[in-house]
GUKEBA-509946 format. One record per residue (C-alpha): residue number from 1; residue in one letter; x, y, z. Coordinates in nm, 2 decimals, decimal comma, padded with zeros to 4 digits. Layout:
<pts>
{pt NUM a {X Y Z}}
...
</pts>
This chain:
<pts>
{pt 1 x {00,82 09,55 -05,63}}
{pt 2 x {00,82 09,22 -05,50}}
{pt 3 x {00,98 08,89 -05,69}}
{pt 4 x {00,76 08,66 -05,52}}
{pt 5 x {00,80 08,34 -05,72}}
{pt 6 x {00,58 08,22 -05,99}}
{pt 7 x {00,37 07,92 -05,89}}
{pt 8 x {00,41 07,62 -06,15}}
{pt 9 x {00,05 07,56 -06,17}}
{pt 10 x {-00,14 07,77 -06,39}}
{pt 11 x {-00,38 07,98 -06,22}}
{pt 12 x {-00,77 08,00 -06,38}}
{pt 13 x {-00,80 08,23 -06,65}}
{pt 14 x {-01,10 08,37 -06,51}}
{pt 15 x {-00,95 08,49 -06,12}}
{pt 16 x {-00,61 08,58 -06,36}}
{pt 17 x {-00,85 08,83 -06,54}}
{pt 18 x {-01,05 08,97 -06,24}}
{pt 19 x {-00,71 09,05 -06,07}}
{pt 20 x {-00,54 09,20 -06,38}}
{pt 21 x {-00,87 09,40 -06,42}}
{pt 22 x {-00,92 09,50 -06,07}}
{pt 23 x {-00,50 09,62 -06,02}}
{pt 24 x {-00,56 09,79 -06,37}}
{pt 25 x {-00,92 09,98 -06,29}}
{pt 26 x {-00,94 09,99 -05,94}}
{pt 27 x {-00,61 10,19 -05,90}}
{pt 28 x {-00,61 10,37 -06,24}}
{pt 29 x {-00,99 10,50 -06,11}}
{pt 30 x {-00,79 10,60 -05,75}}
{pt 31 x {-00,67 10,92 -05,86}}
{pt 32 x {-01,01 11,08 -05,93}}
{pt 33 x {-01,11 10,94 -05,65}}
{pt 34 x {-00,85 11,15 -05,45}}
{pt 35 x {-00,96 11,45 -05,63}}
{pt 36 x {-01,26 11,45 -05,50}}
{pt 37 x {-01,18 11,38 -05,18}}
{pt 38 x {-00,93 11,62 -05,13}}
{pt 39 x {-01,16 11,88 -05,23}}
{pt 40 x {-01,35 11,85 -04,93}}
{pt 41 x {-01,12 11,69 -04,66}}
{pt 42 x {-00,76 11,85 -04,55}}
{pt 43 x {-00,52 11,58 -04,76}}
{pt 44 x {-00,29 11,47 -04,53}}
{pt 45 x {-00,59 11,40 -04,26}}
{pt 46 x {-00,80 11,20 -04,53}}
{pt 47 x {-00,47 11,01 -04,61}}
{pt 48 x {-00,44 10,92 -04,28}}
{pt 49 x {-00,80 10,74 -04,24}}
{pt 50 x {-00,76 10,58 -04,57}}
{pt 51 x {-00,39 10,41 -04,46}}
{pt 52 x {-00,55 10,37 -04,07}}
{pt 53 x {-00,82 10,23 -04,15}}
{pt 54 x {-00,76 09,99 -04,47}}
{pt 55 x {-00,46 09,85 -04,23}}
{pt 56 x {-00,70 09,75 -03,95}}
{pt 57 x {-00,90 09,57 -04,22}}
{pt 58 x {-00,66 09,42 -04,32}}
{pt 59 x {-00,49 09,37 -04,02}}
{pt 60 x {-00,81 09,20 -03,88}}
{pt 61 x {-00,83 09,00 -04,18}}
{pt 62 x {-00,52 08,83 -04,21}}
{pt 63 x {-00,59 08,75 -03,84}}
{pt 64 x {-00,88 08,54 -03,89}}
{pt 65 x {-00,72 08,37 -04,17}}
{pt 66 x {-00,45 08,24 -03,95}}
{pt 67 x {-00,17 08,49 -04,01}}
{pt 68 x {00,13 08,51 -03,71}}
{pt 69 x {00,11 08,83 -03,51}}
{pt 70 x {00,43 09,01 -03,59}}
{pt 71 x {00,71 09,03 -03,35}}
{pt 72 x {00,88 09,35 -03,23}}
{pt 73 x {01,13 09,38 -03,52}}
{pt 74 x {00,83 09,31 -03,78}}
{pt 75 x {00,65 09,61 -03,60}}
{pt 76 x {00,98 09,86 -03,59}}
{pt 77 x {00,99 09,77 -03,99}}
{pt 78 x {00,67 09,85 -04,04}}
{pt 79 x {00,71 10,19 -03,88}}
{pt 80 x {01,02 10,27 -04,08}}
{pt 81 x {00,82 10,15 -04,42}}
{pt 82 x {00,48 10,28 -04,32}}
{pt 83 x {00,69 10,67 -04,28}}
{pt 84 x {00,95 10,62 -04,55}}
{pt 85 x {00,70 10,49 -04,81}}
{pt 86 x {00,35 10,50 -04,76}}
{pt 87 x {00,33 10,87 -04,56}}
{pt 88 x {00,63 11,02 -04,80}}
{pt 89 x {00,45 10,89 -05,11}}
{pt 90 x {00,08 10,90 -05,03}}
{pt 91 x {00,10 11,25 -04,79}}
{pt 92 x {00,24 11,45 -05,12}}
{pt 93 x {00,03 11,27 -05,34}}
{pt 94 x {-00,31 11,36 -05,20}}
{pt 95 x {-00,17 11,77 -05,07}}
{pt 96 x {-00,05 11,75 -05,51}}
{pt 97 x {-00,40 11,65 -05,62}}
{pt 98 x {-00,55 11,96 -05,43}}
{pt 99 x {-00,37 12,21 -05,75}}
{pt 100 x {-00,28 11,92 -06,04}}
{pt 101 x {-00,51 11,73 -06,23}}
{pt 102 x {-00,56 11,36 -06,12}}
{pt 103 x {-00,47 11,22 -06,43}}
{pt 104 x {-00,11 11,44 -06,40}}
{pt 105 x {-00,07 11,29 -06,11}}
{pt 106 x {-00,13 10,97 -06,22}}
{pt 107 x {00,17 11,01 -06,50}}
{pt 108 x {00,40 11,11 -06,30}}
{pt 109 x {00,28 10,81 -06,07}}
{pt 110 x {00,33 10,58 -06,33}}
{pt 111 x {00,75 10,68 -06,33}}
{pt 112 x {00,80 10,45 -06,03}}
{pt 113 x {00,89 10,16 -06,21}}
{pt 114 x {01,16 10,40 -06,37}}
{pt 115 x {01,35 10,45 -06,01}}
{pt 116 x {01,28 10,12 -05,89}}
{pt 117 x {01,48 09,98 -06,21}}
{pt 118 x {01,74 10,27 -06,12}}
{pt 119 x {01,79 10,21 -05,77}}
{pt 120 x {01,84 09,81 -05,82}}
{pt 121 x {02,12 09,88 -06,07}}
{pt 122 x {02,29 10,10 -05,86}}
{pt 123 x {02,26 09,84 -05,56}}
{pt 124 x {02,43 09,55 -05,78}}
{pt 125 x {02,70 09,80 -05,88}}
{pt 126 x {02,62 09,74 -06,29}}
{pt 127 x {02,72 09,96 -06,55}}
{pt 128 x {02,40 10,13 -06,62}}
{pt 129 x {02,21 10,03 -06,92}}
{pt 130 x {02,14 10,25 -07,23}}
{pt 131 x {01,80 10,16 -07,21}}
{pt 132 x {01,78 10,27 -06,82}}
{pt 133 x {01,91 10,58 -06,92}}
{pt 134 x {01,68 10,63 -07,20}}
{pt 135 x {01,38 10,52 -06,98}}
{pt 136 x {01,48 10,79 -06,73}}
{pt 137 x {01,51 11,05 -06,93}}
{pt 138 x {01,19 11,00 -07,18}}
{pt 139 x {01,05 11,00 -06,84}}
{pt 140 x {01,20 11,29 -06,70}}
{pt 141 x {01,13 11,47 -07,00}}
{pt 142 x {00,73 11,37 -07,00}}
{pt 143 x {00,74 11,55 -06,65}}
{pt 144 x {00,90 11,83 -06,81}}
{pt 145 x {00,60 11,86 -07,07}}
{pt 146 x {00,35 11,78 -06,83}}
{pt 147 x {00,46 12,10 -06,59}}
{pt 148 x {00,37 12,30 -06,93}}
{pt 149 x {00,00 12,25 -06,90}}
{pt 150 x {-00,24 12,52 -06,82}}
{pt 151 x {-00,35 12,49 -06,49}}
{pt 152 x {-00,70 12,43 -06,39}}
{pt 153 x {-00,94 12,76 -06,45}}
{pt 154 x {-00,57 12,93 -06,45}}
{pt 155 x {-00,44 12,98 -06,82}}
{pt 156 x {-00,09 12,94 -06,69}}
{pt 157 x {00,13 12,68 -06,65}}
{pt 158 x {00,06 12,47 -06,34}}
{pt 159 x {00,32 12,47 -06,03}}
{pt 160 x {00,62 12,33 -05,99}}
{pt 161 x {00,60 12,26 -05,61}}
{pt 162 x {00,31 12,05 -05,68}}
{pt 163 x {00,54 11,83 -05,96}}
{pt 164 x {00,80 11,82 -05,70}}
{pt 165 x {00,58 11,71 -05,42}}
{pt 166 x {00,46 11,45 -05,69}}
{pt 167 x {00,83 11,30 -05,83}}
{pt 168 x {00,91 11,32 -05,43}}
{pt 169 x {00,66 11,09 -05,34}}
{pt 170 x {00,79 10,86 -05,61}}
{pt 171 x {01,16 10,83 -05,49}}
{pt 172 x {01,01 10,76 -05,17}}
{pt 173 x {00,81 10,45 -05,29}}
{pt 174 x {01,07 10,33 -05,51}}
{pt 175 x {01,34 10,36 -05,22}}
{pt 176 x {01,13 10,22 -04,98}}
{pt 177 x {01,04 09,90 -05,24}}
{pt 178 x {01,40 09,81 -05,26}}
{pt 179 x {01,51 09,87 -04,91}}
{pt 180 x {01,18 09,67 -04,79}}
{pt 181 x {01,40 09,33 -04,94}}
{pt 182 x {01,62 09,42 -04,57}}
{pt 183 x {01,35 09,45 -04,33}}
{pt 184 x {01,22 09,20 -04,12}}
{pt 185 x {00,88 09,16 -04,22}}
{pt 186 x {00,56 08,91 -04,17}}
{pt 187 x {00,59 08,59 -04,41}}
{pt 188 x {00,21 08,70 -04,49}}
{pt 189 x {00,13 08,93 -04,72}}
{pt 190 x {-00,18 09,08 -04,65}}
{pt 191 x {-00,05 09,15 -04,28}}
{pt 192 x {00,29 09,28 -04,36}}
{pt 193 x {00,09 09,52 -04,60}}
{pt 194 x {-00,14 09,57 -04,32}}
{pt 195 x {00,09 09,66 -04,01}}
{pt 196 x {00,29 09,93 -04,30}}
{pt 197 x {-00,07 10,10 -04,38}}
{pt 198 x {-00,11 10,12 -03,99}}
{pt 199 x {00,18 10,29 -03,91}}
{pt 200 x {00,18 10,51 -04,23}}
{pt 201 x {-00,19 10,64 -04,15}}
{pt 202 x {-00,06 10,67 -03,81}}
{pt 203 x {00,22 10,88 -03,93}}
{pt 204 x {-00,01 11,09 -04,18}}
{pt 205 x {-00,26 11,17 -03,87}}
{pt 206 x {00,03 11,30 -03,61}}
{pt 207 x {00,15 11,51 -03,91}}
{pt 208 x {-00,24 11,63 -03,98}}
{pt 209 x {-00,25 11,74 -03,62}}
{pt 210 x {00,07 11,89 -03,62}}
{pt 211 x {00,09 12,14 -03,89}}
{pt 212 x {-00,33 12,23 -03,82}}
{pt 213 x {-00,42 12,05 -04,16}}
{pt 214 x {-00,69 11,80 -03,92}}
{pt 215 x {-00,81 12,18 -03,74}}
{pt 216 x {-00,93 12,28 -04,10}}
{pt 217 x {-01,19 11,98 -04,15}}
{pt 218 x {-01,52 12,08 -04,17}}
{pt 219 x {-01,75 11,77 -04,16}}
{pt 220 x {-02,02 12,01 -04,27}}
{pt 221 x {-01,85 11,94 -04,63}}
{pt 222 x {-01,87 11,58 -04,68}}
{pt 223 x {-02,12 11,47 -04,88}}
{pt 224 x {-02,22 11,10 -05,06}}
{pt 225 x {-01,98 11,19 -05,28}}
{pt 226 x {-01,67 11,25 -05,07}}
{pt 227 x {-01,83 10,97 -04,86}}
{pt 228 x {-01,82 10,67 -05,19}}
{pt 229 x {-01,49 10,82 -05,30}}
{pt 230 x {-01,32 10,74 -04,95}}
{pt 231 x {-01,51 10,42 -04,89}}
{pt 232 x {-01,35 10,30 -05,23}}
{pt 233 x {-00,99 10,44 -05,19}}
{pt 234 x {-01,05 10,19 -04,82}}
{pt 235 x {-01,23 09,92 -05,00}}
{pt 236 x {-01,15 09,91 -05,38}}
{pt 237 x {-00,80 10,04 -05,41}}
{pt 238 x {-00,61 09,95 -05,10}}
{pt 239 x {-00,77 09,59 -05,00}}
{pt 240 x {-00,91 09,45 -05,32}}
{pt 241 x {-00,66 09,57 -05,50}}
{pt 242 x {-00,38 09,52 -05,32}}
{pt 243 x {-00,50 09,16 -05,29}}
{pt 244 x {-00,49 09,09 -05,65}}
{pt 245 x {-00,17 09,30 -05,67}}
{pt 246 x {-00,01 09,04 -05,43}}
{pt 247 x {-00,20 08,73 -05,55}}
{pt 248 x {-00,07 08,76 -05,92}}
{pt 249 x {00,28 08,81 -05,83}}
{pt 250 x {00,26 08,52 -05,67}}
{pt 251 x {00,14 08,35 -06,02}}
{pt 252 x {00,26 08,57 -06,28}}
{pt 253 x {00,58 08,71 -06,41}}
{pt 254 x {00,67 09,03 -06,19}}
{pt 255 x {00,72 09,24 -06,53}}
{pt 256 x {00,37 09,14 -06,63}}
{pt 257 x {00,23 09,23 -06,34}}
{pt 258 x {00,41 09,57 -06,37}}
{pt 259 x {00,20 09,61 -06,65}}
{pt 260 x {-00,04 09,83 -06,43}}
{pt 261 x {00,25 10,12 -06,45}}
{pt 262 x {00,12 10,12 -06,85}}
{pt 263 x {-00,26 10,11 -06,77}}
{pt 264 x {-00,28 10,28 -06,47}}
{pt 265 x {-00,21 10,65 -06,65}}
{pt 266 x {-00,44 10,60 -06,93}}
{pt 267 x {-00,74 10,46 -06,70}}
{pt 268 x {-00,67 10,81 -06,47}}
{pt 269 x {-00,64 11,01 -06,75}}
{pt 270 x {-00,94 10,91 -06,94}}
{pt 271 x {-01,16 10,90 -06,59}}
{pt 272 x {-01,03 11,24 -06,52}}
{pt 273 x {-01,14 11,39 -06,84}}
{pt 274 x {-01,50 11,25 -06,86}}
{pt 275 x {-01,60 11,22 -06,55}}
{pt 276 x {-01,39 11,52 -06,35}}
{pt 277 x {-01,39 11,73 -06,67}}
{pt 278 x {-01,01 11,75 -06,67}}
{pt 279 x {-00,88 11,89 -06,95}}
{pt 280 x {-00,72 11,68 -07,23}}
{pt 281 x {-00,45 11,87 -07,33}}
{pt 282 x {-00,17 11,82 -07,59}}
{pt 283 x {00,08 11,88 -07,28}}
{pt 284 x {-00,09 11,58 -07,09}}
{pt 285 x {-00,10 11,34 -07,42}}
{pt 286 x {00,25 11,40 -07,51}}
{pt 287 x {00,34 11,37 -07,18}}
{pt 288 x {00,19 11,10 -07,11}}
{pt 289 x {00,35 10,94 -07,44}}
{pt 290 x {00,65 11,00 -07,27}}
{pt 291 x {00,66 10,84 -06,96}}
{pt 292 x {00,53 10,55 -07,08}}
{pt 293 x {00,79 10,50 -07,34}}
{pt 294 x {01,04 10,53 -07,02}}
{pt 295 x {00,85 10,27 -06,84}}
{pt 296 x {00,85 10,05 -07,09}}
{pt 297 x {01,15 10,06 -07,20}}
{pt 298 x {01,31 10,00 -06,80}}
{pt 299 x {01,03 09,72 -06,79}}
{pt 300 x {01,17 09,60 -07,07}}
{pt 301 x {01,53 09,60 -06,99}}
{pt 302 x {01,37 09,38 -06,67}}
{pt 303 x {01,21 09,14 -06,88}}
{pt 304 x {01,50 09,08 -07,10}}
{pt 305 x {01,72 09,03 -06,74}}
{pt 306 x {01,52 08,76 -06,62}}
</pts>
């Protein structure tokens, strides 16, 4: 996560809402989102275009507002964060969401802030923190529970692979945050963002075409619903969003901006439930519980740091 710094001025209470709302809704409602597109279009290809073509957007956007091309370096950066973290998180998330409820997969989403915390400890060579450990393994544990919930129209328990794929994906990001403080990268925002959601959908479609997940999409099964559901994973989550995301940490404490990792879960979870008649099971509540006790916990630990 970025420790942009806080702006002395206070920012107007109204924009301050809108931004905490859209960061909290707009990305918590993402997972279903993915559900449903997934169901119709090959993951890692619908990846792809979301990544590809939010970046130009963006790209094109940060252009007109006066933003510095970026230089050779800034571009070879990208690449490496666009594969590392936006293909290695994203690519497992949306192939997960095909065989685990979104609101699972929002959970164990939620567990970023977790590695992030763990990974910056073990860069400043500190002893590690009780409450780092106890974060980590509430979280850990809430993984543990969730991977005991029946799977869907399967009275079993769901797949591990799936989990795996999931808590994979979350390494990446978390990695990838940390080691993006190294990396050469545009002064802007918006266009470093950009140019990393370029090469990461870049990335996602060479890998579609590789391994014949692009040959398997049948446009014959897009419908207005696939169709709203990838216009606002484009629109909603990764440009709005992402906006607000960036604007408040530039005006508000990083930890309460990282508030999001404690919303985010419930939103998906509640969406997923009455609107993509996911079950509500015991297994997801508790685990749930869980997680969220480890992310606030390491978010505390943060908070008392600064």
């Amino acid at each position: 996560m970025s420790t942009a710094p806080v702006s002395l001025a206070p920012p107007p209470r109204g924009l301050r809402i809108v931004s905490y709302g859209a960061i909290y809704l707009l990305w918590g409602a993402s997972f279903l989102a993915i559900r449903v597109v997934v169901a119709s279009v090959p993951p890692l290809l619908a990846a792809g275009f979301r990544f590809l073509l939010a970046g130009v957007v963006l790209f094109v956007w940060g252009r007109l507002r006066g933003a510095a091309f970026p230089n050779l370096q800034q571009w070879r950066s990208a690449v490496l964060l666009g594969v590392g973290m936006f293909a290695l998180d994203y690519g497992p998330l949306f192939w997960a969401e095909q065989r685990v409820a979104s609101g699972i997969a929002a959970i164990v989403a939620a567990l970023i802030p977790v590695w992030v915390a763990g990974f910056e400890w073990t860069r400043a060579a500190r002893a590690i923190s009780s409450r780092l450990v106890l974060g980590t393994a509430c979280g850990l544990a809430g993984v543990v529970v969730l991977s005991l919930t029946p799977a869907r129209g399967n009275p079993r328990h769901i797949e591990w692979l799936p989990l795996a794929a999931l808590l994979l994906g979350t390494f990446a990001w978390a990695f990838g945050t940390i080691w993006s403080q190294r990396l050469p990268l545009p002064a802007s925002k918006p266009m470093s963002a950009s140019i990393q959601m370029m090469m990461g959908g870049v990335a996602l479609t060479i890998v579609s075409l590789c391994v014949g997940d692009m040959r398997s999409f049948q446009p014959s099964h897009v419908d207005g619903t696939v169709v709203f559901s990838m216009v606002y994973l484009i629109l909603g989550a990764s440009i709005l969003a992402f906006t607000a995301y960036v604007w408040l940490l530039g005006h508000e404490p990083p930890t309460r901006v990282a508030s999001y990792a404690y919303v985010n879960p419930v939103i998906a979870v509640l969406l997923g439930w009455s609107l993509g008649r996911e079950r509500l099971s015991i297994e997801v509540i508790l685990g749930m519980m869980l997680v969220l006790a480890g992310v606030i916990a390491v978010l505390g630990e943060s908070k008392a740091a600064q």
